[in-house]
C-alpha positions as CSV (number, residue, x, y, z in Angstrom):
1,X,248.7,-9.4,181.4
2,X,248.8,-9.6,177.7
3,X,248.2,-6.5,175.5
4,X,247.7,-6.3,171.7
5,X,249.4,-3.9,169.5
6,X,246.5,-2.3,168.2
7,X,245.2,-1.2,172.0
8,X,249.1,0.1,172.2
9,X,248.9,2.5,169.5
10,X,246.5,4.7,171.3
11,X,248.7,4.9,174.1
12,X,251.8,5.6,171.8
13,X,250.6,8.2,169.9
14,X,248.6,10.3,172.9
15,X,252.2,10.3,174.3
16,X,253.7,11.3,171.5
17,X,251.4,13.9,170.8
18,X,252.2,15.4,174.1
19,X,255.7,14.7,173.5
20,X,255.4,17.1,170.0
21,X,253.9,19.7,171.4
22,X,256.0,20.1,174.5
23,X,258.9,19.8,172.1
24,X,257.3,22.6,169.8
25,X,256.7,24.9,172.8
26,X,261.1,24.2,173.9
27,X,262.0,26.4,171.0
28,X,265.5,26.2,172.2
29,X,268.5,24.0,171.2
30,X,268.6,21.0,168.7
31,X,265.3,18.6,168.1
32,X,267.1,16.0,170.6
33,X,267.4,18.0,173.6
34,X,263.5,19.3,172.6
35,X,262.5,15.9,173.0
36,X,264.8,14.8,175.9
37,X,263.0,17.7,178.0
38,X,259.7,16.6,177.7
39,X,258.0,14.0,180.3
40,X,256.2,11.9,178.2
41,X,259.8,11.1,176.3
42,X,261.8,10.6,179.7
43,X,259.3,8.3,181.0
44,X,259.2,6.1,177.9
45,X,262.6,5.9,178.0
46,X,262.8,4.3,181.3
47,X,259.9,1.9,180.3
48,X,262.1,1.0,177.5
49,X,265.1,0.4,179.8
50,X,262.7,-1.6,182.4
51,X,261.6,-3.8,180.0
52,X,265.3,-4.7,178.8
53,X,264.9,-6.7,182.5
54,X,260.9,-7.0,182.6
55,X,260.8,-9.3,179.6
56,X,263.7,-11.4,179.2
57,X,263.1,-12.4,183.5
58,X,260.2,-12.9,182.1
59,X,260.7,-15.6,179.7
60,X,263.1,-17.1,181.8
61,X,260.3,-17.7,184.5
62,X,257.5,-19.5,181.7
63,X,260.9,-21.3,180.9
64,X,261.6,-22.9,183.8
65,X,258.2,-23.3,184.8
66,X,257.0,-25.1,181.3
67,X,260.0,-27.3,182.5
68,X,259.0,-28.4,185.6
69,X,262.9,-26.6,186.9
70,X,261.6,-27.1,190.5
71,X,261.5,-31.2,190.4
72,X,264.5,-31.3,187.8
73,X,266.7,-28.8,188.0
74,X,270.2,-29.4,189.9
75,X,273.8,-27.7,189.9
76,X,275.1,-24.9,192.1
77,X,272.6,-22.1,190.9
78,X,269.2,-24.5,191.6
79,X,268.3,-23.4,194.7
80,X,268.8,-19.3,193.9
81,X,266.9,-20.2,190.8
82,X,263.8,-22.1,192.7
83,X,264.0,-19.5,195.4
84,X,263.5,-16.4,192.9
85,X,260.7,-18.8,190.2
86,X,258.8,-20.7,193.0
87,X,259.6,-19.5,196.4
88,X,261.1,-21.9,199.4
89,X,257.4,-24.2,200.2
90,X,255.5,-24.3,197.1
91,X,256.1,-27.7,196.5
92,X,254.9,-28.6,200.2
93,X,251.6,-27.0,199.2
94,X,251.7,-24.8,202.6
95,X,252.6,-21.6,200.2
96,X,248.9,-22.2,198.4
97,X,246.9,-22.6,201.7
98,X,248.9,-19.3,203.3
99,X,248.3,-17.1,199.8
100,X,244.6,-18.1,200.0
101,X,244.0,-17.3,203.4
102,X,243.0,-14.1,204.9
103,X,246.1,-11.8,206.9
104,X,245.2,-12.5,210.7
105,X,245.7,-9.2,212.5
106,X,247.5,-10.2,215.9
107,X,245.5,-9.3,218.3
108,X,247.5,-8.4,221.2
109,X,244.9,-8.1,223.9
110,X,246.1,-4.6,225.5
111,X,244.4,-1.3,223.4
112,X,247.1,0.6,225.2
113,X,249.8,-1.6,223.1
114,X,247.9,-1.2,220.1
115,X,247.9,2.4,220.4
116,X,251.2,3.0,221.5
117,X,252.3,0.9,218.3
118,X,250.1,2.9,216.2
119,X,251.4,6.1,217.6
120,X,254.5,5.1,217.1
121,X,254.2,4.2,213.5
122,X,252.4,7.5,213.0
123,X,255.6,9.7,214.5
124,X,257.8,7.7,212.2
125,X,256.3,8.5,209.5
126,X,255.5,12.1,209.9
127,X,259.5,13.0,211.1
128,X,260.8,10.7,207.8
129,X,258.8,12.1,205.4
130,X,257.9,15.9,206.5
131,X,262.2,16.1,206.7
132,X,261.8,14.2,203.1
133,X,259.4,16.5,201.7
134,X,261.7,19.5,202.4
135,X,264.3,18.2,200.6
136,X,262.1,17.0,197.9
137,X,261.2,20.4,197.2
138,X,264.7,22.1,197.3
139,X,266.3,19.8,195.1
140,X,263.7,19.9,192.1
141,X,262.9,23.3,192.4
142,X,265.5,25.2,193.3
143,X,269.2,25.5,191.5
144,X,272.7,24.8,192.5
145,X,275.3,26.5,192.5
146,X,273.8,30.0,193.9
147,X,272.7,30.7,197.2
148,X,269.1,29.3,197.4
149,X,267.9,31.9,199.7
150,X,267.7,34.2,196.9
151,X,265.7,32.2,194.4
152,X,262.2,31.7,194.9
153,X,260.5,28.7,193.2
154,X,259.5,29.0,189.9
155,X,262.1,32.2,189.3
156,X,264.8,31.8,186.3
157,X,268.1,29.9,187.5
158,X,270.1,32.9,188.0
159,X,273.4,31.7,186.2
160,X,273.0,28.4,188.4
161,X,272.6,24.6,187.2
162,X,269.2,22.6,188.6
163,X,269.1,18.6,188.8
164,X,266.6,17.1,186.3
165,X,267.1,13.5,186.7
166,X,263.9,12.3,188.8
167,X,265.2,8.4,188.0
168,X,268.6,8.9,189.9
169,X,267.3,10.2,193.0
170,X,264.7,7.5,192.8
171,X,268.3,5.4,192.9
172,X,269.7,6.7,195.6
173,X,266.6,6.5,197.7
174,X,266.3,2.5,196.9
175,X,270.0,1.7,197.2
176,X,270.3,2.6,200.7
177,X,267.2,1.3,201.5
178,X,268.3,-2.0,200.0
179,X,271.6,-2.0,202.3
180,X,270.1,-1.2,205.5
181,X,267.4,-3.9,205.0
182,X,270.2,-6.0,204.0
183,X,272.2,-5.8,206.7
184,X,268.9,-5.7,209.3
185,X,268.2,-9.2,207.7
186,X,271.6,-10.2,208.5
187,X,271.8,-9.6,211.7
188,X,268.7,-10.0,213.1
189,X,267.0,-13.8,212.5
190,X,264.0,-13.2,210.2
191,X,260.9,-15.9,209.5
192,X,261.5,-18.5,206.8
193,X,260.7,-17.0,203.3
194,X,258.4,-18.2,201.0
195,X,257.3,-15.8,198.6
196,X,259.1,-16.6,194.6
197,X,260.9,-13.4,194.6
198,X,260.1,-12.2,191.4
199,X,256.9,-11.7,192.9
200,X,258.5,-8.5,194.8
201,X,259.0,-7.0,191.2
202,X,255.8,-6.1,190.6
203,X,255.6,-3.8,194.0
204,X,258.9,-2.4,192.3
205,X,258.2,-1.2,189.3
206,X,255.2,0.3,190.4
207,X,257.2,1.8,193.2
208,X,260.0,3.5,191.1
209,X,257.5,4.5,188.3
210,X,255.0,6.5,191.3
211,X,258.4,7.8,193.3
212,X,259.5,9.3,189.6
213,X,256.1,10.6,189.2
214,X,256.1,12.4,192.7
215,X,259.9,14.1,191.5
216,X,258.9,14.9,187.9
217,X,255.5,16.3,189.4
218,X,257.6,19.1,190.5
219,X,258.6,20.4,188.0
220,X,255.2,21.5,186.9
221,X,252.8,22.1,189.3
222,X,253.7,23.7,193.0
223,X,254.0,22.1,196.1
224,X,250.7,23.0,197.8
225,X,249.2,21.4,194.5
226,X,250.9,18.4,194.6
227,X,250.3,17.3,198.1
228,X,246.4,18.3,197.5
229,X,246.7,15.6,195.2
230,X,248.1,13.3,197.4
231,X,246.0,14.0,199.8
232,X,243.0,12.6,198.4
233,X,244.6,9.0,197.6
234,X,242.4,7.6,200.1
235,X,239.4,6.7,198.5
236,X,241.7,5.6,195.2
237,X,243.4,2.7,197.7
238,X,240.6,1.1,199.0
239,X,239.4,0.6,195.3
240,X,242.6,-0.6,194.3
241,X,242.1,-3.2,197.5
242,X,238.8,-4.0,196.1
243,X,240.9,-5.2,192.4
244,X,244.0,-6.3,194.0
245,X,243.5,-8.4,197.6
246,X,239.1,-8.8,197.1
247,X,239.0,-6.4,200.0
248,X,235.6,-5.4,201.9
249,X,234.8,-2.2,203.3
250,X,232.3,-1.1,205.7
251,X,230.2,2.2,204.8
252,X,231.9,4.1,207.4
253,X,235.3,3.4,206.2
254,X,234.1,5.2,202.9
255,X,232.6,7.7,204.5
256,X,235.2,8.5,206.3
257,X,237.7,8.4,204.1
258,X,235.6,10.8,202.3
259,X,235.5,13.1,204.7
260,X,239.5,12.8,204.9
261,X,240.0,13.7,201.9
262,X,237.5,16.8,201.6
263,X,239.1,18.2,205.1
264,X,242.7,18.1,204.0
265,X,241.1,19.7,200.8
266,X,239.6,22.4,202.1
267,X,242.6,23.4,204.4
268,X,245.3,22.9,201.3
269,X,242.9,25.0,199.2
270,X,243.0,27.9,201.7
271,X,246.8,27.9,201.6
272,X,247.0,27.6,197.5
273,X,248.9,30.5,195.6
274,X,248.0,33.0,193.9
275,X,250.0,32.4,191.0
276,X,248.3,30.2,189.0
277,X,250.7,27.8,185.9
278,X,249.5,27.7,182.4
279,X,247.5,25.2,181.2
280,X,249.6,23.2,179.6
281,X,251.8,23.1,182.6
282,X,248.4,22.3,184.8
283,X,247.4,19.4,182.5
284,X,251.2,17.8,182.5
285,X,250.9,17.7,186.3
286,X,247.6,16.5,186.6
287,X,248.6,13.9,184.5
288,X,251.7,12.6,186.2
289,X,249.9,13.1,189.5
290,X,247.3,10.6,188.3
291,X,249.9,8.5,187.1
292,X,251.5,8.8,190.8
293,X,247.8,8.0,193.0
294,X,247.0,4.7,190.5
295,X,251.4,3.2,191.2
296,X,251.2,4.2,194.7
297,X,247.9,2.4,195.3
298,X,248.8,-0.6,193.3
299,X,252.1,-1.0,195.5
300,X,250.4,-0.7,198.8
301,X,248.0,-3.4,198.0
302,X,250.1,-5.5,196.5
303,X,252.6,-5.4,199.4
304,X,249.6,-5.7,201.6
305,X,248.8,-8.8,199.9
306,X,252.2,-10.0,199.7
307,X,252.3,-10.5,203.6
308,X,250.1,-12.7,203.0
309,X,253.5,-15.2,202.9
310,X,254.0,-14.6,206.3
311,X,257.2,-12.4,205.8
312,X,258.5,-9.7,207.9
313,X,258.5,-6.3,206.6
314,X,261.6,-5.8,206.5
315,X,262.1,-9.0,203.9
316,X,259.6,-7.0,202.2
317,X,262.1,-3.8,202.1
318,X,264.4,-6.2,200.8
319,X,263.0,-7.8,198.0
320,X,261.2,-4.8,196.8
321,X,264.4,-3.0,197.0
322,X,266.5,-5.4,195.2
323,X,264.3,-5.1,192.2
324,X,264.0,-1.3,192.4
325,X,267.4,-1.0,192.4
326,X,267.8,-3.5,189.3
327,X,265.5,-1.9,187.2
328,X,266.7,1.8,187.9
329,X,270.1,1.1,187.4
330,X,269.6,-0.8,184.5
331,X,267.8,2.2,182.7
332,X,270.3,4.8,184.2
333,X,273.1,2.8,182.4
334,X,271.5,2.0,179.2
335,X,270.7,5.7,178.8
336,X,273.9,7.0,180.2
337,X,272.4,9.3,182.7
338,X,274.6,7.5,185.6
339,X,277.5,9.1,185.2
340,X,275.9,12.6,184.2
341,X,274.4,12.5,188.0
342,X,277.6,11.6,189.7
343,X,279.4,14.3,187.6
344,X,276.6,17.1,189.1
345,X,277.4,15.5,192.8
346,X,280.9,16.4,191.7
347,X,280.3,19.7,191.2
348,X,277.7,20.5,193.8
349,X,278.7,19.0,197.0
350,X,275.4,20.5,198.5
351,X,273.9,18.4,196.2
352,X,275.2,15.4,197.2
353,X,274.2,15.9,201.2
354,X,270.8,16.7,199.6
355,X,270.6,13.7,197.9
356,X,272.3,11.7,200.9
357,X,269.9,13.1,203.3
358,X,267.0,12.2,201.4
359,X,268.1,8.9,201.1
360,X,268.0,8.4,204.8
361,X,264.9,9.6,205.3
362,X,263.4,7.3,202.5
363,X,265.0,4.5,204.2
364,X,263.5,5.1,207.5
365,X,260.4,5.9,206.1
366,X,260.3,2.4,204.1
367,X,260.9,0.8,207.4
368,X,258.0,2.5,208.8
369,X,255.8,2.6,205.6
370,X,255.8,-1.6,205.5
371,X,255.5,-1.9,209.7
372,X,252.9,-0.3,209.4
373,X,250.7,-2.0,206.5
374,X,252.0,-5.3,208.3
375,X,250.4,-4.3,211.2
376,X,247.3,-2.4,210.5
377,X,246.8,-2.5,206.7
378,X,246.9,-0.5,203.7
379,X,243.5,1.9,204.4
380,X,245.1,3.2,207.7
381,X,248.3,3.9,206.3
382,X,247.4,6.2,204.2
383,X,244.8,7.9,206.3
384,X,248.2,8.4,208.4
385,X,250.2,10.1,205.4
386,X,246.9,11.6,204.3
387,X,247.0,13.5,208.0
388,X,251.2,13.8,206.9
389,X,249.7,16.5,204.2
390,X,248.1,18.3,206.4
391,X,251.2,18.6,208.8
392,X,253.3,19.3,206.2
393,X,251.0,22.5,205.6
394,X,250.9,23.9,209.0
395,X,254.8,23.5,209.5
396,X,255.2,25.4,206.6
397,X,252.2,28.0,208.0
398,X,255.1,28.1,211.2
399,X,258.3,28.4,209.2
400,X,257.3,31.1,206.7
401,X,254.4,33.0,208.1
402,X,251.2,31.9,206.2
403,X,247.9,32.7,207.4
404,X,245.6,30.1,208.2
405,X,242.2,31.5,206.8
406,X,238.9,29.8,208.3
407,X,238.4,27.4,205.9
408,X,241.9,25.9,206.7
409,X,240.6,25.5,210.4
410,X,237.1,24.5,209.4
411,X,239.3,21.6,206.9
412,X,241.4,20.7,210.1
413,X,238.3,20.2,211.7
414,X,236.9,17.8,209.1
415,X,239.7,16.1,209.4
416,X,240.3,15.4,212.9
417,X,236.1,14.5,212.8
418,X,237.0,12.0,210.6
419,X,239.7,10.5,212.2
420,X,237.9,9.9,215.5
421,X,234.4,8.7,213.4
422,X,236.9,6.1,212.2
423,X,238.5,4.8,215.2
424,X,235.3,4.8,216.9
425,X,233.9,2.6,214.1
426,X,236.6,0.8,214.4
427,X,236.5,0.2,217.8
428,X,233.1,-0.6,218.0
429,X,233.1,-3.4,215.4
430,X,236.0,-4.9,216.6
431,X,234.0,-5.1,219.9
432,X,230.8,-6.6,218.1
433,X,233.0,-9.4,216.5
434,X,234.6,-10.4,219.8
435,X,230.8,-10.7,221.3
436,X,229.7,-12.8,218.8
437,X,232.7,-15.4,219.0
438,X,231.9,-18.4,221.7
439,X,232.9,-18.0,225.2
440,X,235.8,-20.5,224.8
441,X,237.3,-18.2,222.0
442,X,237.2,-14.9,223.5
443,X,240.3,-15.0,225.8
């Protein structure tokens, strides 16, 4: 993707506008920690530090490829070189023939496998991510050092010291993820691999860049407000399926998604707070939140499209991990914001089985997350995490005594409709296309 300078400099100065005026609006402490607490800043420094590995892995790919490296290259780093540039059967020509081709969905035969499997990717996900979310929301919003039980969110830090760093915790989430996938690929035999790996760094960066955006969201809008958002991805992940893998969708799929996202609406809505942020704080979420729906879709599809290779999803977690944990590390060096995290773990040992904790449940829910587009595709994942807002909503109705007015039950409802209008469209094409295949073909 090429860009010019001149449709750059838009982008440039809009973020640095934002980046003045948050700056002005600090009005504490020196011009450099102004700057260095404003969004739009932070996340142009880690662009900055990405692209320190983006573009010179870059020109070392066009290098090797303008040189034909895969016919003439030799010596002890050749086949780690051909591997990551061209993948393990491009030059057998199967690796064009499997990217072209449509992802077969295994049919298994038995709707009772098929829905335990489902069910089963569906609980996974729900136990890793509604434990994730907890902690999410207690380590960016809460401080350390004081008992958190006396702090409410969005009160002054009370003498203590809160983490800021979204890019670390990003970190620590991949770099576990990376060692259990790791090791899992180790131990258990896994399909040849064909993919060129660099082709995993794509579903990286935008991975990192939305899991920053979903930490640095925090910090300006609430909870509540943040999973509405995330909520109504839906629709926004189809499109993307539409740009990325030349998807087709049936009118019901729209409809329903639709219909998803207005239910889990409605019932987050209901549950909002009274206390409303300003305006600038409002637009500075909204922003990164959009910034969060477009990475998060892109990485879906892409991923979706990557098992297209015929890999197994947990070489998936592998590859996208490795580069996750390249670029993140990279920038966290360069900027010097490495050691600053691991001196705040020093001093806040609840901090560290925070952080620990959240890496576990990011690892399992990675394991989960690309089972389950493997299996049954981008579009129903995320109808399943879509129904993991809701959830998240009533458990926290449970834990701390929120009322459930009726248009959080008339949201459920819509919800729930929409769910069974899907798998009964589902169901029912599926059922059309195995009529109108040949008798021979049908068992």
């Amino acid at each position: 993707m090429k860009f010019t300078s001149c449709r750059l400099w838009p982008v440039l100065a809009l973020l640095i506008s934002w980046s003045a005026a948050a700056a002005a609006a600090v009005g504490e402490g020196s011009l450099l920690d102004g700057w260095h607490d404003v969004w739009p800043f932070r996340f142009l420094l880690n662009m900055m530090g990405y692209s320190t590995i983006i573009i010179p892995g870059y020109l070392l790919i066009k290098y090797f490829r303008r040189t034909n490296y895969q016919d003439t290259g030799h010596g002890i780093c050749s086949p780690v070189i051909k591997a990551c540039v061209f993948g393990s059967e491009t030059k057998s020509g199967l690796l064009d023939e499997v990217s072209s081709a449509p992802r077969v969905e295994v049919d298994s035969g038995s709707p009772v496998r098929q829905m335990f499997k489902l069910t089963f990717c569906a609980v996974g996900l729900q136990v890793s991510y509604l434990t994730w979310g907890v902690l999410q929301e207690r380590v960016m919003t809460r401080s350390y050092g004081e008992a958190p039980a006396e702090q409410a969110v969005g009160e002054p830090d009370a003498g203590g010291e809160r983490f800021t760093d979204s890019q670390f915790l990003v970190f620590m989430n991949r770099i576990l993820a990376l060692t259990v996938s790791g090791l899992w690929c180790l131990i258990i035999k896994q399909p040849r691999h064909g993919a060129p790996l660099y082709k995993y760094s794509f579903a990286s960066l935008s991975n990192i860049l939305s899991s920053w955006c979903q930490y640095e969201a925090l910090k300006y809008i609430s909870f509540p407000t943040q999973v509405l958002a995330k909520a109504s991805k839906v629709i926004p992940v189809m499109l993307m399926g539409k740009m990325v893998s030349h998807k087709s969708y049936e009118y019901w799929e729209y409809l329903t998604a639709a219909l998803i996202s207005v239910g889990v609406g409605l019932f987050l809505l209901s549950s909002s707070a009274a206390h409303q942020p300003s305006t600038v704080t409002t637009f500075s979420g909204a922003v990164i939140l959009a910034g969060y729906i477009v990475f998060d879709s892109f990485t879906s599809n892409w991923q979706d499209h990557l098992f297209k290779y015929k890999m197994s999803s947990v070489q998936m977690m592998f590859g996208v991990n490795l580069f996750s944990c390249l670029f993140a590390v990279g920038s966290l060096l360069e900027q010097g914001a490495l050691v600053e995290a691991l001196a705040f773990m020093h001093r806040h040992p609840d901090f560290a089985c925070h952080a620990a904790l959240l890496s576990v449940c990011s690892a399992c829910g990675q394991l989960f997350i690309f089972y389950t587009i493997s299996q049954f595709g981008a579009a129903v994942f995320t109808i399943i995490m879509t129904l993991r807002q809701a959830i998240a909503i009533l458990l926290s109705c449970l834990l701390y005594g929120h009322a459930v007015t009726a248009m959080g039950v008339l949201g459920i409802g819509v919800v729930f409709l929409a769910l069974f209008l899907r798998l009964y469209a589902r169901s029912r094409a599926k059922a059309g296309r195995r009529s109108a295949l040949p008798p021979a073909q049908k068992v």
